[in-house]
C-alpha positions as CSV (number, residue, x, y, z in Angstrom):
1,X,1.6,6.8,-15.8
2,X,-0.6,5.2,-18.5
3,X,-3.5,4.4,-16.6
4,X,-6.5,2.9,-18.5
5,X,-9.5,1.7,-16.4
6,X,-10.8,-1.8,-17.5
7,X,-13.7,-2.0,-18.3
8,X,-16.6,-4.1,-16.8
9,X,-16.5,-7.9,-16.9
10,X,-17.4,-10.3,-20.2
11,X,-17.7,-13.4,-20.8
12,X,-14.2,-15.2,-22.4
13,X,-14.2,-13.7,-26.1
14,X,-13.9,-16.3,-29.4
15,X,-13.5,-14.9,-32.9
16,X,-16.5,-15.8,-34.7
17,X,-16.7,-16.0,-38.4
18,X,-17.8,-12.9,-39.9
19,X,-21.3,-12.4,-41.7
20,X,-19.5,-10.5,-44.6
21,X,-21.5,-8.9,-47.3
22,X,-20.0,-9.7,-50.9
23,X,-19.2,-6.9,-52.9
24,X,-20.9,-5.5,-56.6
25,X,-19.4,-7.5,-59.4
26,X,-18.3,-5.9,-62.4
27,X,-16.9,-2.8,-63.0
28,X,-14.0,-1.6,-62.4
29,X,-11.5,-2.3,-59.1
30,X,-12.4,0.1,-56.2
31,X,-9.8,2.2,-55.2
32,X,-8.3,0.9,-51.8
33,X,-7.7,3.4,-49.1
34,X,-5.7,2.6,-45.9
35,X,-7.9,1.8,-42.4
36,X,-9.0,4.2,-39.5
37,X,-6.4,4.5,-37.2
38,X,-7.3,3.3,-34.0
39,X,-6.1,5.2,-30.7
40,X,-2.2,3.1,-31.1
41,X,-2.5,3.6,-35.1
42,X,-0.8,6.8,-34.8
43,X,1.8,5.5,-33.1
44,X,4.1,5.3,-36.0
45,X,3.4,8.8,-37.1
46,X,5.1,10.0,-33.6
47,X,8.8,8.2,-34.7
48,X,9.8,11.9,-36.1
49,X,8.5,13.7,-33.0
50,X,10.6,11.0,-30.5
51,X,13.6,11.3,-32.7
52,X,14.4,14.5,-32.3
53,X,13.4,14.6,-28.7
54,X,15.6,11.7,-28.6
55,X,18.5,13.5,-30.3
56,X,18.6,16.9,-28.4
57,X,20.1,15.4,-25.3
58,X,22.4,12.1,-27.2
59,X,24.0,15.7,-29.3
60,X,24.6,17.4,-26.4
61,X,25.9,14.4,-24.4
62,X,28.1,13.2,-27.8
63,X,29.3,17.1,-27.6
64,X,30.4,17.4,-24.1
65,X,31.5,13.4,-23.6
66,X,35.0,14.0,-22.4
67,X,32.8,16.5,-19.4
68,X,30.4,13.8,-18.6
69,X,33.2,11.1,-18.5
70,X,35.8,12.9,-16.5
71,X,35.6,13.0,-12.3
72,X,34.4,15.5,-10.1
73,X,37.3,17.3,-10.1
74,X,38.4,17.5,-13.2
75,X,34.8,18.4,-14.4
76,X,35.1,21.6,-11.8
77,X,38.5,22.4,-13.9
78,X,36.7,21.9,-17.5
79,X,36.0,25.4,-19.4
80,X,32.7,23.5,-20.3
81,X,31.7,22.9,-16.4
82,X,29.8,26.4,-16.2
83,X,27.4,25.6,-19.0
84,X,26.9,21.8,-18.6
85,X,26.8,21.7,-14.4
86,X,23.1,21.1,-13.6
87,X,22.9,24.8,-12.4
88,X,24.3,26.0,-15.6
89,X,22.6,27.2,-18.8
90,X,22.6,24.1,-20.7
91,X,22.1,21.6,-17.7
92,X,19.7,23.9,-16.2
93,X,17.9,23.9,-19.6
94,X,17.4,20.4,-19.9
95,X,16.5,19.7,-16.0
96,X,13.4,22.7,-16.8
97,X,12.4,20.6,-19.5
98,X,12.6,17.1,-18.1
99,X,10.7,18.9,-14.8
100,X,7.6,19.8,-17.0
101,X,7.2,16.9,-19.0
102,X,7.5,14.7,-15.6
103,X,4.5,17.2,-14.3
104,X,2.3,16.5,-17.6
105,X,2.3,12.7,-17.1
106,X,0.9,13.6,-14.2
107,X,-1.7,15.6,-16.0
108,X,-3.2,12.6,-18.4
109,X,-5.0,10.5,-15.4
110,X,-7.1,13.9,-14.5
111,X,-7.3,14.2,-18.8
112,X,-8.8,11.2,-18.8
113,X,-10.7,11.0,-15.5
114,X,-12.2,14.4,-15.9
115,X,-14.8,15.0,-18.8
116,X,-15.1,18.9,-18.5
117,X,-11.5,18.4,-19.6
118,X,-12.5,17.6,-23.0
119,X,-11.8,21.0,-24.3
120,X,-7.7,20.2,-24.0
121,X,-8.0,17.4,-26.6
122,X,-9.3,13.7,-27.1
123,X,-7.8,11.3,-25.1
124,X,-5.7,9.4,-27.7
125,X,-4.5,12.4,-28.8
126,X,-3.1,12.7,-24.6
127,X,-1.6,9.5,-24.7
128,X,0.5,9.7,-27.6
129,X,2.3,12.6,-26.1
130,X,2.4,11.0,-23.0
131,X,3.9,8.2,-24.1
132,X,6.1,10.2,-26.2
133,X,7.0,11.9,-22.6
134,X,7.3,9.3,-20.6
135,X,10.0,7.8,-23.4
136,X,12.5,11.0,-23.0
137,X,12.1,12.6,-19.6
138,X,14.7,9.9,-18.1
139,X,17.2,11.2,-21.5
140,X,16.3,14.8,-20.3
141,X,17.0,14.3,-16.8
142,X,20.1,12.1,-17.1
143,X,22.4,14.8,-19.2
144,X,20.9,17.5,-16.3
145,X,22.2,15.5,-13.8
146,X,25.6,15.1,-15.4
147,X,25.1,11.5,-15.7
148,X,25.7,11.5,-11.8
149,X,23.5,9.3,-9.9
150,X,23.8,10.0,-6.1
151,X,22.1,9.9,-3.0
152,X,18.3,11.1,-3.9
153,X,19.2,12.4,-7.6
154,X,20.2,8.7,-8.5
155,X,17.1,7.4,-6.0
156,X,14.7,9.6,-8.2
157,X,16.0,9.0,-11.7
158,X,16.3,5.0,-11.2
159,X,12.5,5.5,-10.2
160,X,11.5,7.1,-13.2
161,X,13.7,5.0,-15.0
162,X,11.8,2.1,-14.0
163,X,8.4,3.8,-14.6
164,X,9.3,4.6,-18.3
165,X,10.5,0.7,-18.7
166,X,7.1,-0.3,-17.0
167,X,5.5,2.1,-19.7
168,X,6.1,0.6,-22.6
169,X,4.9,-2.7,-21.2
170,X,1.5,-0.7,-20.1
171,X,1.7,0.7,-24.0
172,X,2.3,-3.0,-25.6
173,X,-0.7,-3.8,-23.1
174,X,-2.9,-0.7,-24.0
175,X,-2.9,-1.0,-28.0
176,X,-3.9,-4.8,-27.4
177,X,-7.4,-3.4,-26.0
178,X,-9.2,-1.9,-29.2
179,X,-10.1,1.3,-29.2
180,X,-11.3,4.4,-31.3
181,X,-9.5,7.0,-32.7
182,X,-10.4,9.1,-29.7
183,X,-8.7,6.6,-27.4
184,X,-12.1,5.2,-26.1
185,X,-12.7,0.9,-25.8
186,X,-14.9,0.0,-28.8
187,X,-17.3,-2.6,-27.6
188,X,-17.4,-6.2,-29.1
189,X,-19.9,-5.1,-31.4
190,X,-18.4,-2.2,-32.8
191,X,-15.2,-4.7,-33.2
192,X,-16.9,-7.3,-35.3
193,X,-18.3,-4.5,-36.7
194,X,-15.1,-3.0,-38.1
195,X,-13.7,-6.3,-38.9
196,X,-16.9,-7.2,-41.0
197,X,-16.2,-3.6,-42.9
198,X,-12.4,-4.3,-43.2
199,X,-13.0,-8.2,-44.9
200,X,-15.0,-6.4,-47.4
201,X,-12.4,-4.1,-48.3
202,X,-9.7,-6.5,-48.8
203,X,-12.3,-8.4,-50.8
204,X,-13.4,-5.5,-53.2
205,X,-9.5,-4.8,-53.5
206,X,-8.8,-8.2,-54.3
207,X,-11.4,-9.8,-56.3
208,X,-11.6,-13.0,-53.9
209,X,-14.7,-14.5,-52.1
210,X,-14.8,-12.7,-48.6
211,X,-15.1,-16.3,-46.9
212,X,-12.0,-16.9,-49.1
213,X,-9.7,-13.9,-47.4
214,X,-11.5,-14.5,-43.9
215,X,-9.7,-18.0,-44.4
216,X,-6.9,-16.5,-45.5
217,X,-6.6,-14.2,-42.8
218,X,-7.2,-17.0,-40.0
219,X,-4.3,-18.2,-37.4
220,X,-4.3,-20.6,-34.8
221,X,-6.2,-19.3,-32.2
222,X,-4.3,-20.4,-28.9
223,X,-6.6,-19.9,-25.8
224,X,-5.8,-17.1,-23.4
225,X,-7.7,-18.6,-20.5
226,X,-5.9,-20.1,-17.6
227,X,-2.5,-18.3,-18.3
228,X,-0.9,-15.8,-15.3
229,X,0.6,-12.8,-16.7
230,X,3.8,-13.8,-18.1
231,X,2.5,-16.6,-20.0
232,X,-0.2,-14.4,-21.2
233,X,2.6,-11.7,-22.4
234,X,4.7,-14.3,-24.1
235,X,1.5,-15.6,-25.9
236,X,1.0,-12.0,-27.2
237,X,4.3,-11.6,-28.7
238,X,3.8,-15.1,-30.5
239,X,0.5,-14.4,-31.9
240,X,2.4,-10.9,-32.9
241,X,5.0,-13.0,-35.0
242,X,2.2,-15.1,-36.0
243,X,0.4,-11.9,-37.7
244,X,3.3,-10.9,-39.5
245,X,3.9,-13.8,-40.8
246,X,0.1,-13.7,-42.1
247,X,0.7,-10.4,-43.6
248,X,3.9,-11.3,-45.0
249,X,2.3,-14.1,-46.7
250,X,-1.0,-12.3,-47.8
251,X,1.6,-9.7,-49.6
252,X,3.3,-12.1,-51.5
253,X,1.0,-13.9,-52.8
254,X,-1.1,-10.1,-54.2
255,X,2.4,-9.3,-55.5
256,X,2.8,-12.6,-57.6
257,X,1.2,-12.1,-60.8
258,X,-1.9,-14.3,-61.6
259,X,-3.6,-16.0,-64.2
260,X,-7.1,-14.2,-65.0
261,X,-6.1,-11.3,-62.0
262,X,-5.8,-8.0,-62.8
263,X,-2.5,-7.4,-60.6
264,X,-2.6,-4.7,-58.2
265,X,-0.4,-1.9,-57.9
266,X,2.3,-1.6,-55.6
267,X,0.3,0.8,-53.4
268,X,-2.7,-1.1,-53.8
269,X,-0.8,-3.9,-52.0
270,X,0.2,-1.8,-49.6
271,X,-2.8,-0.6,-48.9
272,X,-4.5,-4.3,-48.4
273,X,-2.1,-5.3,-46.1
274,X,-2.9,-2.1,-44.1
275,X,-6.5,-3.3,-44.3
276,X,-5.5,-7.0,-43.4
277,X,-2.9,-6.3,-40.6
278,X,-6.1,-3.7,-39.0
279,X,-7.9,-7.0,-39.3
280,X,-5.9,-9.8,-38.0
281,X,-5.2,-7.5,-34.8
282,X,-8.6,-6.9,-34.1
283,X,-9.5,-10.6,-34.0
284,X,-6.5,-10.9,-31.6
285,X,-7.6,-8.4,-29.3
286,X,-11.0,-10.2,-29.3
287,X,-9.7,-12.9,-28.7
288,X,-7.5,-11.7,-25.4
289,X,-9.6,-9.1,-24.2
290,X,-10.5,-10.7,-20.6
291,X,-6.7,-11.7,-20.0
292,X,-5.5,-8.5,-21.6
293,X,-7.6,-6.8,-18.9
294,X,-6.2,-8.8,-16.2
295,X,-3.1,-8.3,-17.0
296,X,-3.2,-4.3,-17.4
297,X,-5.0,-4.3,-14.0
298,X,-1.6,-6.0,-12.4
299,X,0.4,-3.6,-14.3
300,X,-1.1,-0.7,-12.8
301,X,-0.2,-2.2,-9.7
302,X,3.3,-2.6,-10.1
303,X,3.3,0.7,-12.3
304,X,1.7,3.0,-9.6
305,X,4.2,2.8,-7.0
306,X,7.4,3.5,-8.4
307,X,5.4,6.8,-10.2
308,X,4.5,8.1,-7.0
309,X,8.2,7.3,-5.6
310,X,9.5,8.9,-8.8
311,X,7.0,12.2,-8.3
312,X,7.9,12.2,-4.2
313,X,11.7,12.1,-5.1
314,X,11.9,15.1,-7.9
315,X,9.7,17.0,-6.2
316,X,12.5,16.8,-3.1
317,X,15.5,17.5,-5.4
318,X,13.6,21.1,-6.9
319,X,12.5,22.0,-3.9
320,X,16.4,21.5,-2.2
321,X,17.5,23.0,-4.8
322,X,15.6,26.3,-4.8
323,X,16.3,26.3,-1.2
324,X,20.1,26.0,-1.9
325,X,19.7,28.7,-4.8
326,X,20.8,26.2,-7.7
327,X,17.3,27.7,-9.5
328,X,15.6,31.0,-8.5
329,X,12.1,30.1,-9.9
330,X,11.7,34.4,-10.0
């Protein structure tokens, strides 16, 4: 349930070329150190975290395959059916966990709604894990259930099966609105701000004019206004491609020895491409703020309902099942 409130209206955003301020000459290269992570920077230090979320239920289902493949009656035959029936230790186990980590997406909205909540964390910091959440309660639930889908079990996991897909569309839509470390929407200002600070990095780093990498670092800037949503999604994936390939460029060209050019180091290079790739995806979100907006606002749309028939339908199944004495929550 990655909600995310737009925010009020503005005018149709531009990318406007950036009063940069040269940097010293002479002396020696500045050392280049990597950007500020915005609130989807530390996305990529979660990958360890999801793996091995990831890989405690694909073990235990690679462990117990010929269980989950059989029938129902030979699975009531199987020496394993006591510990991997949903009722059982390791079923039981897994269907605990899924349970809470369905409740805490449930939790970030009142997180992020609520600011005398501000003492359990920054907001960012809430929706990486639920994100991270979202992505493995479906994995969690499916080896509880025995990968059996029935009657309301399979009406309540197809639900929150849907709601983690529409997740990572709200997540694709939420790191293309620019925000702070703390998971707060910068303003335009702050934006051209940053971008301003970023060009003269990549300038110090480099040695070239800053109106040289700003032109380095420009693409063609296809217009957002006018599109419906699809058309707007498809024209973020191509400028996506379209920034890589600017990045890929830009890091060939600092790796390719030059005459009169200190080369850089490999982890300088790495570094400026941190510093332009921070750059060139600022300037895109700029650019698509208004339709990125619109189009988070229909997501939520679509998004909401299935949660709610997701929350309604597990909700049933524990309840049913502390009634029939498959759990004894004491």
């Amino acid at each position: 349930m990655a909600n995310s409130d737009p925010g009020p209206e503005h005018a149709p955003a531009t990318t406007p070329a950036l009063k940069v301020v040269p940097p010293a000459s002479g002396g020696s290269r500045p050392a280049t150190a990597a950007p500020r992570k915005g609130a989807s920077g530390a996305w990529l230090d979660d990958r360890w975290p999801l793996a091995a979320l990831i890989a405690i239920p694909l073990v235990i289902t690679v462990w117990g395959i010929r269980y989950y493949a059989s029938g129902l009656g030979p699975r009531l035959r199987s020496p394993m059916h006591a510990l991997l029936r949903p009722s059982g230790p390791v079923g039981l186990g897994l269907g605990a966990a899924a349970f809470a980590m369905f409740v805490f997406l449930w939790a970030y909205p009142l997180r992020k709604k609520y600011r005398w909540l501000a003492w359990t964390g920054q907001v960012g910091n809430w929706m990486r894990v639920h994100i991270l959440a979202g992505l493995v309660v479906p994995l969690f639930a499916a080896v509880h259930a025995g990968w059996r889908f029935d009657g309301l079990i399979g009406l309540g996991y197809f639900s929150m099966l849907l709601v983690a897909l529409s997740g990572v569309v709200g997540r694709y839509l939420y790191i293309r609105i620019p925000r702070s470390r703390e998971g707060v929407e910068l303003s335009r200002e702050e934006v051209a701000s940053e971008r301003r600070a970023l060009i003269t990095r990549i300038s110090a780093a480099t040695g070239d004019d800053p109106a040289a990498v700003e032109r380095s670092l420009a693409t063609d800037e296809a217009s957002y206004e006018g599109l419906g949503p699809l058309a707007t999604l498809r024209q973020m994936v191509r400028d996506d491609r379209t920034r890589a390939r600017v990045v890929g460029r830009l890091r060939r060209r600092l790796a390719t020895p030059r005459a009169g050019v200190t080369p850089l180091e490999r982890r300088e290079v790495t570094a400026v491409t941190a510093l332009a790739r921070r750059e060139l995806a600022l300037a895109q979100q700029l650019r698509m703020l208004d339709a990125t907006r619109a189009v988070f606002g229909l997501w939520h749309v679509v998004h909401r309902p299935f949660a709610i028939m997701a929350f309604i339908a597990v909700g049933v199944h524990v309840v049913v099942a502390m009634l029939m004495g498959a759990v004894r929550p004491f």
